[in-house]
ZAMI-544482 format. One record per residue: y, x, z of N, C-alpha, C in turn. Coordinates in steps of 0.02 Angstrom, whole numbers, plus 50000, padded with zeros to 5 digits. Layout:
N
YXZYXZYXZ/...
This chain:
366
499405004150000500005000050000500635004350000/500705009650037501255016350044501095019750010/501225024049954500975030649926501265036849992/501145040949992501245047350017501255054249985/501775059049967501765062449924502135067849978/501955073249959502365080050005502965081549931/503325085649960504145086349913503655094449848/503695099749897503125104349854503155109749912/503405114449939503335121249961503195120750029/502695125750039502325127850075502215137250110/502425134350176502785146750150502025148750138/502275153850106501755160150076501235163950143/500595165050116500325169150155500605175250154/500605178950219501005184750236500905190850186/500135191050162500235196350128500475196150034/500615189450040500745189849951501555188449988/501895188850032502485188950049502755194850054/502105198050083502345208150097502255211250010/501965208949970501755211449914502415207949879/502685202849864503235202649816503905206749856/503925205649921504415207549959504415218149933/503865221149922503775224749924503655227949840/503915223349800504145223949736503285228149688/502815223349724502285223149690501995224149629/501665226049573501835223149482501305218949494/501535214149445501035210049416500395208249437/499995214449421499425217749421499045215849491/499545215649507499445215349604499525209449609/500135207549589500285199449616499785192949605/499485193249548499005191549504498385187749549/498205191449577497395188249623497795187849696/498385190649698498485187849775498905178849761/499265180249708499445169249692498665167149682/498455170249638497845164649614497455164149723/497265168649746497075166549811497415160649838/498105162249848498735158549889498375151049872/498615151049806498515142149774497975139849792/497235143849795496505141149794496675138149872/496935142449921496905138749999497605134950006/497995133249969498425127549996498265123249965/497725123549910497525117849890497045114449925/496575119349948496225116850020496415115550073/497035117950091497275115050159497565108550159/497905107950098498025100150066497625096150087/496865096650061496415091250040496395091150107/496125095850145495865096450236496315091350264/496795091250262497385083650279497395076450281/496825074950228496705070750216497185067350139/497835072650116498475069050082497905067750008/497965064949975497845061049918498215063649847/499005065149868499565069649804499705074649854/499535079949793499565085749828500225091649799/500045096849805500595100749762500375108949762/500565116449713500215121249731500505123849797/501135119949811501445122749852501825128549839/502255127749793502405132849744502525137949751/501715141449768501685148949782501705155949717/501775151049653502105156649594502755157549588/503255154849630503725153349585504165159349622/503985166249592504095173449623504755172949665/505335171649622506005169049629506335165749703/506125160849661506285152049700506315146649667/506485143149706506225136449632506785134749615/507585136249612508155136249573507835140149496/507835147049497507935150449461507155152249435/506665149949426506035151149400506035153049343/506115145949313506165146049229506525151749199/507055155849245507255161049187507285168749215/506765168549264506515174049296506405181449250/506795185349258506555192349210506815188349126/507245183949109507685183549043507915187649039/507995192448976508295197748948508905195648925/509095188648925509825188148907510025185848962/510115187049048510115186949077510575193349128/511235193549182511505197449209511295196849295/511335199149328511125197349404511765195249447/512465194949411512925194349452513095185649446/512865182049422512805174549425513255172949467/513175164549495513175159749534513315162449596/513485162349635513125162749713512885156149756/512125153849778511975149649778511895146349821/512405141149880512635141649950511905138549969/511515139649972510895136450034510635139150062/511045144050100510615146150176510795155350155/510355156250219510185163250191509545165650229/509395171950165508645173850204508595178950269/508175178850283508035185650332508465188250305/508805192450377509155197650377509805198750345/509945191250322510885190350320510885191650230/510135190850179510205193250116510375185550087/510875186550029511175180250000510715179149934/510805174749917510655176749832511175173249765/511095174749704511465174149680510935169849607/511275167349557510745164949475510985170249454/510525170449395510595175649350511365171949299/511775176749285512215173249232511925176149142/512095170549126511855170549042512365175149013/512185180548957512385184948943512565183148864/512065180648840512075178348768511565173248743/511515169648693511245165048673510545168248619/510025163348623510025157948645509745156348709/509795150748755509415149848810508755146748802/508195151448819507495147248821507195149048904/506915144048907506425145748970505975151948969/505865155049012505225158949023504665157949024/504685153849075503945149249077504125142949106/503615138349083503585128849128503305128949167/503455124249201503125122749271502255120549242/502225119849229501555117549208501065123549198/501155128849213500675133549229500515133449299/500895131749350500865131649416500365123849435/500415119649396500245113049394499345115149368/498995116949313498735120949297498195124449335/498515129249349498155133049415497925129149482/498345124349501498285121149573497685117249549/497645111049492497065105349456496545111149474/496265117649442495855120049439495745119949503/495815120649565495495122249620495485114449688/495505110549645495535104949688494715100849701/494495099349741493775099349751493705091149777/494135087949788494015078249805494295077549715/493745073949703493855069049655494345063849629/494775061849708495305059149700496035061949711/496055067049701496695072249749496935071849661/497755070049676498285071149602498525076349642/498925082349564499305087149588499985085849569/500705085949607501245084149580501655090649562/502075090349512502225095249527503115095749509/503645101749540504175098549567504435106349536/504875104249484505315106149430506095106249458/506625112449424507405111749431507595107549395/508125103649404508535100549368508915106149314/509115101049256509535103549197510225105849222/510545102049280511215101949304511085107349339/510625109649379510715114949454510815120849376/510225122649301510105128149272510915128249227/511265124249235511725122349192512495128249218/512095130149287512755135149297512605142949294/512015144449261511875148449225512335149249164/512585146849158513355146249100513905149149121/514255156449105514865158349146515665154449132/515975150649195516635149249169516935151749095/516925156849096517405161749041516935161448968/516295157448981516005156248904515515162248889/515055158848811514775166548800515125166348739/515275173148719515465172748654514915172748605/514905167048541514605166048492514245161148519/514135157748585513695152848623513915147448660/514195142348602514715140748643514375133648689/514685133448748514445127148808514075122648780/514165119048717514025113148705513295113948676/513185119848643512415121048605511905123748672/512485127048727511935127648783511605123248832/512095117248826511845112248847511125105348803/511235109148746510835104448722510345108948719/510155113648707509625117848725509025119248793/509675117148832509625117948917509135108948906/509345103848884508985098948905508465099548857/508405100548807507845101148756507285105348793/507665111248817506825114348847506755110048918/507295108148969506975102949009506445097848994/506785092848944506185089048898505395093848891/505435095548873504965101148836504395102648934/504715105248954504415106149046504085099949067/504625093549066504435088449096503715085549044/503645086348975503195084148927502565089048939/502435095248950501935098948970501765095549037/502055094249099501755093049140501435086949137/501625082349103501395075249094500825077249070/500695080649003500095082248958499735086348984/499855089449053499285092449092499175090249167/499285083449172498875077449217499265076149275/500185080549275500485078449315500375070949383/500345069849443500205064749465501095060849449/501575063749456502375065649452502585071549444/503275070049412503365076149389504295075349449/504235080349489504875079649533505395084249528/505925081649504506595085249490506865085849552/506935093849575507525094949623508135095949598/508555089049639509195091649616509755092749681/509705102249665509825102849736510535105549739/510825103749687511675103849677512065099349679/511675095149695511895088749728512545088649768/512375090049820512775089149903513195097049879/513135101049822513715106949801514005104449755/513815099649740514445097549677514925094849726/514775091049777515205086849828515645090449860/515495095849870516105102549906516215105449862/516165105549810516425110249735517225105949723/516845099849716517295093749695517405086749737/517825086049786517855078649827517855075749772/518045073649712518395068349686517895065349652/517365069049658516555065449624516705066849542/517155071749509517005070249450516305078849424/516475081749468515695085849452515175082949479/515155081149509514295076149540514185070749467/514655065649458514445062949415514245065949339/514685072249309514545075649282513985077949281/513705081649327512945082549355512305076649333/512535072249354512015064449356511945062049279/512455064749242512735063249180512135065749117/512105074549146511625078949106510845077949118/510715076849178510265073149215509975067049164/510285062749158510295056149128510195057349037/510535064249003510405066948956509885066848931/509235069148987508925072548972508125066248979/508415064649048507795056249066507805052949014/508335051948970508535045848919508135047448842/507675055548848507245056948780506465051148806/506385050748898505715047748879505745041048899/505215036948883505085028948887505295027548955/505155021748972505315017549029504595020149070/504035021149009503345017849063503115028549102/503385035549060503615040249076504195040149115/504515039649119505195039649180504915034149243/504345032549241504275028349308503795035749355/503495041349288502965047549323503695051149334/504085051249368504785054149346505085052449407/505175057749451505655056749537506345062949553/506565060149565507135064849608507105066049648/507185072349685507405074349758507965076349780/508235077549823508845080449849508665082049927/508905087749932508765087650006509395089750066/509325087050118509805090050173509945094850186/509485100550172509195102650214509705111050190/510045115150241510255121750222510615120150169/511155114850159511625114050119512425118850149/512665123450128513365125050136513765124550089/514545126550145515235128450093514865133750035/515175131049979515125133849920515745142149947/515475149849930515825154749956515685160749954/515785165449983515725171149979514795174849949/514745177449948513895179349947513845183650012/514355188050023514195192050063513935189750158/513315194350161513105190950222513635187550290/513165182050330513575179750376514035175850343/514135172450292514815171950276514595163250289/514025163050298513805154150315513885150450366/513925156350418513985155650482514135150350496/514835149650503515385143550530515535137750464/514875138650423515295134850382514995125650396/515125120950397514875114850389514365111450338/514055105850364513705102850318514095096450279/513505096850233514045090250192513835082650224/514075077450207513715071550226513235070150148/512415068850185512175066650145511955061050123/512175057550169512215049150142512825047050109/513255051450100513705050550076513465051249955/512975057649952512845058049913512405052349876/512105050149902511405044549904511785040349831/512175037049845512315030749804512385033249733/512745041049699512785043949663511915044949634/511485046849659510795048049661510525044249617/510505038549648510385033249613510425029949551/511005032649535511115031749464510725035949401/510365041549432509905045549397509275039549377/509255039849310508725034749307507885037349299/507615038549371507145040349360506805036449411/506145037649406505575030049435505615029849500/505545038049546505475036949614506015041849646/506235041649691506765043949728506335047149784/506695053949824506405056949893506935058349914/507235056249982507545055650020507575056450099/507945063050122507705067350208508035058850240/507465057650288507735053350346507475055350422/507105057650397506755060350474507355065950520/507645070950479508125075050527508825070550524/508915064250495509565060450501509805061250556/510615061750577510715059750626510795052550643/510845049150566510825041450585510385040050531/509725037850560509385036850480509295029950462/509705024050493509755018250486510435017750428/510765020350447511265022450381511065023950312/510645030350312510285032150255509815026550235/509595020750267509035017450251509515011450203/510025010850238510485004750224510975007550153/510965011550132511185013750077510695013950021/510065016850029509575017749986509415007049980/509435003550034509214996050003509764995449978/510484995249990510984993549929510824996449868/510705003549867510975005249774510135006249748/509755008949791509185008149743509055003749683/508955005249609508834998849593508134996349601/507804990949571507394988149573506754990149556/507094994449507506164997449472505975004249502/506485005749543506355013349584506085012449650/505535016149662505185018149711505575023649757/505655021349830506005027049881505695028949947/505465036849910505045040749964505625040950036/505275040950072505815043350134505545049150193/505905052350208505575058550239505475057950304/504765058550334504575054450389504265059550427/504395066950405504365072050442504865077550414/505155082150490505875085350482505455093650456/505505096750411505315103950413505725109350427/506345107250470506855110650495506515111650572/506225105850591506035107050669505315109150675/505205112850724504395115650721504285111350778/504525107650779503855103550804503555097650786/502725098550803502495092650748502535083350740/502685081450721502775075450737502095074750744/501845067450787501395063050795501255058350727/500455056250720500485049750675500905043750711/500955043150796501165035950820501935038450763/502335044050781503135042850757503225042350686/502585046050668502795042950581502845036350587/502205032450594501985025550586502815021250598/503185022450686503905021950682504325020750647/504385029050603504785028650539504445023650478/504325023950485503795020350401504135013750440/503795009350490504045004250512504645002850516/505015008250539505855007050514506145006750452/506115011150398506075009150327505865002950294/505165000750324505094994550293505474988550322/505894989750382506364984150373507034985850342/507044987650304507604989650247507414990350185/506714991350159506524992450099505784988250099/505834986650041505224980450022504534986150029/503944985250076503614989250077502994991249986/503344987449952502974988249887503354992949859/503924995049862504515000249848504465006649891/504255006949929504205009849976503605015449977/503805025049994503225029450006503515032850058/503085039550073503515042950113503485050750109/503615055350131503455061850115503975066950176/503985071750143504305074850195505075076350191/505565078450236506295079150217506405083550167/506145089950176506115095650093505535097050108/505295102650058504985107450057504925114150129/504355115750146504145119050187504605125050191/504545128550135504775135150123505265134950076/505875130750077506335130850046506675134149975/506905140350005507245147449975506945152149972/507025153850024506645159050050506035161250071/505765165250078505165166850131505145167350175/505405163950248505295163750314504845162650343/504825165550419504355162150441504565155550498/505225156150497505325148650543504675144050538/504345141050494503865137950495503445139550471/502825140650507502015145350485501655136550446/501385141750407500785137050348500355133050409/500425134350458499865128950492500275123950512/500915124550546501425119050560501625113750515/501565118550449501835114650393501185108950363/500405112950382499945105850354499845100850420/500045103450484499945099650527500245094850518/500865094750510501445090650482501215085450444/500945088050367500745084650327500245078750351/499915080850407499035075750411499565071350437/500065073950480500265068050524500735063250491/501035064950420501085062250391500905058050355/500185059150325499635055650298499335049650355/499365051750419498845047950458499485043050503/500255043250498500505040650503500525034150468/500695036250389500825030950328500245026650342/499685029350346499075025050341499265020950412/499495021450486499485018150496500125010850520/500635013850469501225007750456500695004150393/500405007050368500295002750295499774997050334/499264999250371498864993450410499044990050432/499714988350476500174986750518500234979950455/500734985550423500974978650384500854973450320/500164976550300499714971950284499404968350316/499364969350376499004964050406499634959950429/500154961450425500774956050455500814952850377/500544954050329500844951250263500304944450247/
């Protein structure tokens, strides 16, 4: 009656963390991902969850900047990209585009791929959770490329999006989940909402190549979570800076026309707010995950407090509309260890064994 879906990341086992951290080749990296994926795909199933994810232990990078990892038309002095920072006060920055043309490196659908192969229940889907066109879109420098001009990079930029989102479908995607995690930075870039909508705009570009009955395998995310002032790169510089309001972003969201929505409610400080916004603007044919465990806090929730949350959502959202999952991803950005791989599936069961028990609840009240 509830679907249940996790967002995607899961931190890394320590030693394929010491091995990229430690500027590894290939060669090396190679059988320590293919390991990584074989056991988060098992620790998945061990959960009991049903949609799973690889936990996106290839995505060397991060999952902003994947797709154009090691581009040769590519500079390292980019973007600077306000969400957080890693161990030890290091910032990071996108690569800036140097010259045309822009193609991907690789699709997500090799990561999608690898995870199917090692899944062992018969019923376990793998989802898998892709950048937005808008977040890769500032891979574009203010000052232009010469001979490349904005407008052909943008249509390029959604063409190979298209192109990502169509591989994963054609290799058994359960969903295919767009982070769009420039969201709540367009909002401090710009109060006046005309870059956010801008954002939702290219977004909408790109949803509008597939059908109605494809854009329903088709979700958004956004998350709360390690959002800052847009600023300096240099360390510490996050310190004092504020968060944005993210219910404030929500209604903008929405207008992305894609099938299912994921939305942090669990670390809300008011998540009756967030609930009461998502039943206004949601529309009708969209499904809204809600995050019914915090991966900011280490500690684990219970199935009774999921069940809670789930029960609170469904008096705001029609429980046929209605899934749940987590506020973000485990392992965000970075490679930390704020939260160890066991916290993070504990999390998950109790997420799973929560939903299951609001969904009994309220089928039997139905």
């Amino acid at each position: 009656m509830i679907p249940t879906e996790p967002i995607g990341s899961i931190p890394r086992p320590p030693e394929l963390v010491a091995a990229i951290r430690g500027g590894a080749p290939d060669r090396e990296l190679a059988p320590l991902f293919d390991a990584a994926v074989r056991a988060t795909v098992a620790d998945f199933e061990a959960t009991g969850a049903l949609v799973i994810s690889d936990g996106e232990q290839g995505k060397i990078e991060n999952f902003w900047c994947y797709p154009v990892h090691g581009a040769a038309n590519t500079a390292p002095d980019g973007f600077c990209i306000p969400l957080g920072h890693s161990p030890g006060g290091v910032t990071h920055r996108m690569p800036r585009l140097t010259h045309g043309p822009f193609r991907y490196q690789r699709y997500a659908d090799q990561y999608l791929r690898a995870a199917r192969r090692y899944t062992a229940h018969p019923h376990t889907s793998v989802k898998q959770a892709i950048i937005s066109p808008s977040a890769l879109s500032l891979l574009y420098p203010p000052d232009g490329v010469e001979g490349y001009p904005r407008e052909q990079f943008l249509d390029d930029l959604v063409r190979e999006h298209e192109t990502e989102i169509r591989r994963c479908l054609e290799a058994g995607a359960h969903k295919v989940q767009i982070d769009f995690a420039e969201g709540p930075l367009a909002m401090r870039l710009d109060p006046s909402g005309a870059l956010l909508a801008s954002f939702v705009h290219l977004n909408n570009m790109a949803l509008a190549r597939f059908s109605t009955a494809e854009r329903a395998l088709i979700g958004v995310h956004v998350s709360a979570a390690g959002i800052r002032r847009p600023g300096s790169c240099a360390p510490g510089a996050a310190a004092a800076e504020g968060q944005v309001d993210y219910a404030e972003l929500l209604p903008a969201l929405f207008e992305i026309r894609a099938g299912s929505f994921y939305i942090a409610m669990a670390g809300q400080p008011d998540p009756e707010r967030v609930l009461r916004i998502a039943r206004d603007y949601a529309r009708p044919e969209q499904r809204v995950f809600v995050g019914v465990t915090d991966p900011l806090d280490a500690r684990i929730e219970t199935a009774q407090q999921v069940r809670d949350r789930v029960l609170l959502a469904a008096q705001y959202l029609d429980p046929h509309r209605l899934g749940t999952t987590d506020d973000a991803g485990f392992a965000p950005f970075f490679d930390n260890d704020s939260i160890s791989r066991a916290t993070a599936f504990a999390k998950v069961r109790a997420r799973v064994e929560g939903t299951c028990l609001a969904a009994a609840l309220l089928e039997g009240a139905a």
